[in-house]
C-alpha positions as CSV (number, residue, x, y, z in Angstrom):
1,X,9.2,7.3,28.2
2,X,5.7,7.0,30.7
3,X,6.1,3.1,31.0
4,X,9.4,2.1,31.1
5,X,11.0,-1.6,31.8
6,X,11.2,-1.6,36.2
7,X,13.2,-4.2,37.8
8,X,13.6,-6.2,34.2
9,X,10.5,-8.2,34.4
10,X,8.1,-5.7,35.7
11,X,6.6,-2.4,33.8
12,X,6.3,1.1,35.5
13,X,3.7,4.2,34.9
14,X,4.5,7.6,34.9
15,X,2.4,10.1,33.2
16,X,3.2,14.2,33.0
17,X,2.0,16.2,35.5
18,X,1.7,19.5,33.4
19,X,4.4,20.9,35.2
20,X,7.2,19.7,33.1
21,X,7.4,16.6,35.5
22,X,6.1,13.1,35.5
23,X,3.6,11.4,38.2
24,X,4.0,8.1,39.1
25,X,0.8,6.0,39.0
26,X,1.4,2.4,39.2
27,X,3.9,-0.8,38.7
28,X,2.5,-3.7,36.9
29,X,3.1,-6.9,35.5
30,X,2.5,-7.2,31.8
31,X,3.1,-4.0,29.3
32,X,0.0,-4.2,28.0
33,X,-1.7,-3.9,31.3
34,X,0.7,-1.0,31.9
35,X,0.0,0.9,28.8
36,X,-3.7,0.2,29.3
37,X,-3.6,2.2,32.4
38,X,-1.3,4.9,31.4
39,X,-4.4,5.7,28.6
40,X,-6.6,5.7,31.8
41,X,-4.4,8.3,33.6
42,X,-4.6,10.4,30.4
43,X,-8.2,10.6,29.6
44,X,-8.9,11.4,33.7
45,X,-7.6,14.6,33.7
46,X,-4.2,13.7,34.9
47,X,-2.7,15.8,32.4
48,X,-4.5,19.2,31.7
49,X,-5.5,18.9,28.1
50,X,-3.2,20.7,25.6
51,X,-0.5,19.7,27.8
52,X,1.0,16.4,26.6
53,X,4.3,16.8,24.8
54,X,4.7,15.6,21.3
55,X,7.2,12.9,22.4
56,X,4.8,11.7,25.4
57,X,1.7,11.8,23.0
58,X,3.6,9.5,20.1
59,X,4.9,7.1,22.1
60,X,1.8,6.4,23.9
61,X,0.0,6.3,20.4
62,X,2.5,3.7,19.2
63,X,2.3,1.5,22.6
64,X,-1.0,1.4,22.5
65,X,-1.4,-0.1,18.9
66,X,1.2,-2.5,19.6
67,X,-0.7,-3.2,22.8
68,X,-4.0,-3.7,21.0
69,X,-2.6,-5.6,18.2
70,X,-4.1,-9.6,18.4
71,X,-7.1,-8.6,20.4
72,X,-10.5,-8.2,19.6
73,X,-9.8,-4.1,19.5
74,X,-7.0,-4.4,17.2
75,X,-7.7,-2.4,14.5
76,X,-4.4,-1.7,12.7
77,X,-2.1,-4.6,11.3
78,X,0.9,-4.8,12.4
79,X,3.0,-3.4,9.6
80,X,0.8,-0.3,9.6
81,X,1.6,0.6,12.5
82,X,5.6,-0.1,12.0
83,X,5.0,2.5,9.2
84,X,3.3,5.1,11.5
85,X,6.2,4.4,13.9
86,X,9.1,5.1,11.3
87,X,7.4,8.0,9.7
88,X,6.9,9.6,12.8
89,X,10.6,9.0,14.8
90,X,12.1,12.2,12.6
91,X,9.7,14.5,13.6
92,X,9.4,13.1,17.4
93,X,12.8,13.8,17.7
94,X,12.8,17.6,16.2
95,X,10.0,18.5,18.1
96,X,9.2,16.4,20.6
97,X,9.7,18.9,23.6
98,X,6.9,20.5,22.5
99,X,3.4,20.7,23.6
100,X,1.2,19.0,21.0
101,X,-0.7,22.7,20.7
102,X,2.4,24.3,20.4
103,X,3.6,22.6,16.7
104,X,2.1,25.8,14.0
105,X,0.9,25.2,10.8
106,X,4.0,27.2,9.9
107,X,6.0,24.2,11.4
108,X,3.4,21.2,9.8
109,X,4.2,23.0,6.2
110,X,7.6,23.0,6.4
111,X,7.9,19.4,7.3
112,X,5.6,18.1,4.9
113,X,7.6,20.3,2.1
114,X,10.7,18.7,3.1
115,X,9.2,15.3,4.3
116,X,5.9,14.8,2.4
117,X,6.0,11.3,2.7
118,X,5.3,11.6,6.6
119,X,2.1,14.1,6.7
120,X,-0.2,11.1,7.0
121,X,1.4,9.6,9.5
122,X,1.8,12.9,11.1
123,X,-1.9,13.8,10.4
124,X,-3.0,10.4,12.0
125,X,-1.7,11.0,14.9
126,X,-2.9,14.0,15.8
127,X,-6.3,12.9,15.3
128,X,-5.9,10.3,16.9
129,X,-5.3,12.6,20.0
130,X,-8.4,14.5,19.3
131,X,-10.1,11.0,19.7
132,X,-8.0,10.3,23.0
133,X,-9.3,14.2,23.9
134,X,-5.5,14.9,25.2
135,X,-5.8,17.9,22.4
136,X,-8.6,19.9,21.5
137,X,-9.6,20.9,18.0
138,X,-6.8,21.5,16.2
139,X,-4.5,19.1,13.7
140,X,-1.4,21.7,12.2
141,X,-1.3,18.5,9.5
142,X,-4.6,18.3,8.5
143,X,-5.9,20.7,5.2
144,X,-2.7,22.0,4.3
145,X,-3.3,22.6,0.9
146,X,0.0,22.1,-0.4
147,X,0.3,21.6,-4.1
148,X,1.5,17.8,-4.5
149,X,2.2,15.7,-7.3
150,X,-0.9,13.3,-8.2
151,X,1.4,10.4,-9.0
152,X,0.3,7.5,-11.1
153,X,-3.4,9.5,-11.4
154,X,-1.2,12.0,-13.8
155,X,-0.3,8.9,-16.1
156,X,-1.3,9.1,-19.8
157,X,-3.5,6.8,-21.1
158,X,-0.8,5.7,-23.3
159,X,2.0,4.5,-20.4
160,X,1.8,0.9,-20.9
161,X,0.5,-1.0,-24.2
162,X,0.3,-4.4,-24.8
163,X,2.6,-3.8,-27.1
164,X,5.2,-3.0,-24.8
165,X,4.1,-5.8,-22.4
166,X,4.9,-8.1,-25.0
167,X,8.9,-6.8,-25.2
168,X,9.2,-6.8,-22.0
169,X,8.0,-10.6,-21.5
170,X,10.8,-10.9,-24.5
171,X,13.4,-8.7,-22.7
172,X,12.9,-11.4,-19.8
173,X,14.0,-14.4,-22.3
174,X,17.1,-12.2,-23.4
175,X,18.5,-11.1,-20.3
176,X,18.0,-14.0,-17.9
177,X,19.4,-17.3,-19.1
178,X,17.5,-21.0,-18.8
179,X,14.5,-20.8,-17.2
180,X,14.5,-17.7,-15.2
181,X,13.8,-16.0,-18.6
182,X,11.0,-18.0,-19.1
183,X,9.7,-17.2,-15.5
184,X,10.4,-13.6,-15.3
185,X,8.0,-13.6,-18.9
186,X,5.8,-15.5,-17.2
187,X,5.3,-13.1,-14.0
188,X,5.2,-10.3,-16.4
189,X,2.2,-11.0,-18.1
190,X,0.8,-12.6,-15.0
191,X,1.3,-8.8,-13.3
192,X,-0.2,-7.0,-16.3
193,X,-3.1,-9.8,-17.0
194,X,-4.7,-9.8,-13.0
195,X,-3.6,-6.6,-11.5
196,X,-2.5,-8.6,-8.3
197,X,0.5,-6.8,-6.2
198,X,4.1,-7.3,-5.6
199,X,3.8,-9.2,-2.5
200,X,0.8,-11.1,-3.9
201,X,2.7,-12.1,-6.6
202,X,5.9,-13.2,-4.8
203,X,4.0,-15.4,-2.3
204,X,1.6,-16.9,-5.2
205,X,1.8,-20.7,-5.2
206,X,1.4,-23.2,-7.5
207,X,-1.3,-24.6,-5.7
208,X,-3.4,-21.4,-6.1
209,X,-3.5,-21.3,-9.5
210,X,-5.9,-23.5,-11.4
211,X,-5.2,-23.0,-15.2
212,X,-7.7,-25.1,-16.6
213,X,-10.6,-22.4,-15.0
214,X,-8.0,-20.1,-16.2
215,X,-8.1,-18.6,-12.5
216,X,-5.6,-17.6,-9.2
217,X,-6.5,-18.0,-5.3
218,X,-4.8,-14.7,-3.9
219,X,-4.7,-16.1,0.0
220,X,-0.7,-14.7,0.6
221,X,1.3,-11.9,0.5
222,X,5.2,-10.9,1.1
223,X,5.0,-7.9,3.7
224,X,9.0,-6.2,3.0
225,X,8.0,-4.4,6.5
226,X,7.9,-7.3,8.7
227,X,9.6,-9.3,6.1
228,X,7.4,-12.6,6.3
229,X,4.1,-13.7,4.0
230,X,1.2,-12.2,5.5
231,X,-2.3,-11.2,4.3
232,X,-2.8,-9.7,1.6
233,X,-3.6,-5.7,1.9
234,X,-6.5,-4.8,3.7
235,X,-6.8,-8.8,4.6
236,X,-8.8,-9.2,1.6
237,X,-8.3,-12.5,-0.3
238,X,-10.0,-14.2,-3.3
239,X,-10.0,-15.2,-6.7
240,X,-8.7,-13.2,-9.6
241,X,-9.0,-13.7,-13.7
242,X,-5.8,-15.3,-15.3
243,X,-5.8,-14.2,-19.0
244,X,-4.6,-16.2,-21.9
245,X,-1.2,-15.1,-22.1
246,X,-0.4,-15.7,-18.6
247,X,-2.0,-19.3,-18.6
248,X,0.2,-19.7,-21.8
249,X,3.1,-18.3,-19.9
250,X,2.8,-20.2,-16.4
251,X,2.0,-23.6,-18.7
252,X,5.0,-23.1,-19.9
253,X,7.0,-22.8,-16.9
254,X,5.0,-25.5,-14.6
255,X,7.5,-28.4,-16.1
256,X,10.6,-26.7,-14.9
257,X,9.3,-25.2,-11.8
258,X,12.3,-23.8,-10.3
259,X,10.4,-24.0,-6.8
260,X,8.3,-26.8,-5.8
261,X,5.4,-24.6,-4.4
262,X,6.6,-20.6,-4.8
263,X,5.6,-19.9,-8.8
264,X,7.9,-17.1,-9.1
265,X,11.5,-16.8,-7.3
266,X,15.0,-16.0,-7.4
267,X,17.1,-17.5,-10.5
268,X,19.0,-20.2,-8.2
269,X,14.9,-21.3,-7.0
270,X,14.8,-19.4,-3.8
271,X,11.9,-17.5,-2.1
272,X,11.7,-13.9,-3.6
273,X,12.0,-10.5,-1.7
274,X,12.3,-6.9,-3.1
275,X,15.6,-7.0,-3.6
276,X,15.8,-10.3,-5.6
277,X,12.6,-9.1,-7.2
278,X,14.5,-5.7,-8.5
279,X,16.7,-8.1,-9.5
280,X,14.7,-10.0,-12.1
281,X,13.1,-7.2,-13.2
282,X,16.2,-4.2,-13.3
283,X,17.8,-5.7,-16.7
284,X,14.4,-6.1,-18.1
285,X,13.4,-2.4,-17.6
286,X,16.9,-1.7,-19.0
287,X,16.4,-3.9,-22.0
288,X,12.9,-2.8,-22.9
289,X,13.9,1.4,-22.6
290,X,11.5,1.6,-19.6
291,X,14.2,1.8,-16.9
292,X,11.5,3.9,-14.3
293,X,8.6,1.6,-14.5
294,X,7.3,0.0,-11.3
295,X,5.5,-3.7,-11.3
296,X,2.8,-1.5,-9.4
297,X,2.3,0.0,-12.7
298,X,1.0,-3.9,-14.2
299,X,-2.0,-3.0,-11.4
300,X,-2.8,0.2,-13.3
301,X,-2.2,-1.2,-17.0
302,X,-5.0,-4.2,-15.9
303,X,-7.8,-1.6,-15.0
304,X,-7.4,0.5,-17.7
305,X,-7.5,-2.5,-20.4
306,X,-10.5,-3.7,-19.0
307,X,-12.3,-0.8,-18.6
308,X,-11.4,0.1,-22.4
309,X,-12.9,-3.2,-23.1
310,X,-15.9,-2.1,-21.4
311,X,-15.9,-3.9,-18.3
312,X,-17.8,-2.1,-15.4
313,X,-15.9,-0.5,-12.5
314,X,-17.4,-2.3,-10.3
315,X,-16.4,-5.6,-11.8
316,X,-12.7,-4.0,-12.6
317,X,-13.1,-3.5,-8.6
318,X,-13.5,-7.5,-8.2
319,X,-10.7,-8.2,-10.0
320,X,-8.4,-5.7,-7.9
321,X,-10.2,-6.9,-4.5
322,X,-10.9,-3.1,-3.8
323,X,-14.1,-3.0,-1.4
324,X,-15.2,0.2,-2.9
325,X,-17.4,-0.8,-5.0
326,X,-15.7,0.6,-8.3
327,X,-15.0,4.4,-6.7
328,X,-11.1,3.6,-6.7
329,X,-11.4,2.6,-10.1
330,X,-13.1,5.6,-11.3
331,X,-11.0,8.0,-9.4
332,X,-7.5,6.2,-10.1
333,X,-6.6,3.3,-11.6
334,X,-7.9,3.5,-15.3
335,X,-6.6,5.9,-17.6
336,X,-8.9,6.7,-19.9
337,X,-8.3,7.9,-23.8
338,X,-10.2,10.7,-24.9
339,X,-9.1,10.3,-28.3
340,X,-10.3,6.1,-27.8
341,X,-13.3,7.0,-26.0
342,X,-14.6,9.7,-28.9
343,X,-13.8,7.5,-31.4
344,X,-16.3,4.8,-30.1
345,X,-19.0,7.6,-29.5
346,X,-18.6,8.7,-33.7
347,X,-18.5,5.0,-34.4
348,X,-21.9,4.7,-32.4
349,X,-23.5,7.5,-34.1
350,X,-22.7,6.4,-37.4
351,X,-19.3,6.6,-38.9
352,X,-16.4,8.3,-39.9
353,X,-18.1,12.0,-39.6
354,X,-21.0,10.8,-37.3
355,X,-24.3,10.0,-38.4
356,X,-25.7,11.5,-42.0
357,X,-28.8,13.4,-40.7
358,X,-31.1,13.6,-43.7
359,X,-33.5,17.2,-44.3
360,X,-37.3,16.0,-44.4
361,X,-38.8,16.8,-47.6
């Protein structure tokens, strides 16, 4: 640790000296002033380029983001940056004796194989010490050109129906007794009809929702990281498209709200969190035969109908609250048919067999 807790209320500097020791450079009175001029130190020249140690180099990284955080630099949230810290910690600790130059490609491949949830972290960081100029040109994480599975993009077109949303808005009524049942329905079809998230949908009030314009104010969100409502992701808000069954569905429920301002909570009336929301939905999966489906899933089911229904990408982006305008979309969440897309190309050319072209005379 470079700044480090000195006399219990006061915050002390030490940076390497590229001799396998640590200079001192300074006592101060507030961390963030402390960490502020330990970045200083760095980028002088204090420590010879290439020379920082993996350990040294992350917990600078992560100080500094927590330093920045509620200024006018801050360009992280917080919970990002609790997810770069966690994701990073493992590999820290393996190799952080290290020289940031000395970790191999060899090494970066290995880790991701076995830990391919933290490359991005990983990969983050090292670029951001190309930015800080304490590494040259080089990122072992970066282009490794592993093969990796392409997730929900892999999806068939055919992995939710509204068929299927229907049974499991019916599997809510069976397995959850008086009106959680009803509720559980309710935040079914609400999931598959506006595409809104997890935490969106556990902090939705029923003050955003206005059913008469058939329409939901996404201010809120549940963030499991720092475990509190926050933003919403990215910070972007805004109003989304109800559909009819989930106006039907929350009508239905408003009466015998379990929660005077949360729409959607535990059984007893409580707030929601992920566990209480795997909860809800567990027997339901169970019940319906689709024991591995996510609610993220809902997100992907809403841009694919619409798009089949010939709604733009761009306007599919609205409804999402992407910023992209529609390349997200495109690239991810709608699962096209083939088979439903050819059939509407031979119904526009004429019929059954295409159109009947006729010989001239």
């Amino acid at each position: 640790m470079s700044v480090t807790k000195y006399k219990e209320v006061r915050w002390r500097v030490r940076v390497p000296d590229g001799k396998g020791g640590m200079r001192h450079v300074g006592i101060y009175d507030r961390k963030r002033e402390a960490v502020e001029a330990e970045r200083v130190a760095l980028s002088e020249g204090n420590t010879p380029k290439g020379e920082m140690r993996v350990r040294d180099w992350r917990r600078l990284w992560i100080d500094s983001m927590f330093a920045e955080l509620g200024t006018s630099r801050e360009q992280r949230r917080e919970s990002t940056v609790l997810s770069y810290e966690a994701h990073t910690a493992a590999f820290a600790e393996a190799y952080g004796h290290l020289r940031l130059a000395d970790v191999k490609v060899s090494v970066a491949r290995e880790w991701t194989l076995e830990r391919p949830s933290q490359q991005a972290a990983l990969r983050i960081m090292y670029a951001d010490a190309r930015l800080a100029d304490v590494i040259g040109d080089y990122n072992p994480f970066a282009r490794l050109r592993m093969k990796r599975s392409r997730g929900r993009r892999d999806l068939a077109p055919g992995f939710l129906t509204p068929a299927m949303i229907d049974r499991l808005a019916e599997a809510a009524v069976e397995v959850h007794d008086g009106p959680a049942g009803p509720m559980v329905a309710a935040l079914i079809h609400t999931a598959a009809e506006t595409g809104i998230r997890r935490g969106e949908l556990i902090a939705l009030r029923w003050s955003d929702l206005d059913l008469d314009r058939g329409e939901a104010m996404i201010e809120r969100a549940w963030n499991a990281r720092l475990r509190r409502v926050d933003l919403p992701k990215n910070g972007l808000g805004g109003k989304v498209v109800l559909g009819p069954k989930s106006i039907r569905a929350l009508r239905k429920i408003e009466a015998a709200r379990l929660h005077s301002d949360l729409v959607f909570t535990t059984i007893t009336g409580k707030p929601l969190n992920q566990s209480g929301l795997h909860y809800l939905l567990n027997p339901v999966r169970q019940r319906a035969g689709v024991p591995h489906l996510t609610l993220h899933l809902f997100r992907h089911y809403c841009a694919t109908q619409l798009v089949e229904a010939g709604v733009s990408d761009f306007d599919v982006a609205r409804q999402l609250r992407h910023t992209d305008r529609g390349d997200l979309v495109r690239q991810l969440y709608a699962h096209r048919d083939d088979d439903a897309a050819l059939a509407r190309v031979r119904a526009a050319l004429g019929g059954e067999h295409g159109p009947q072209l006729t010989r001239a005379a």
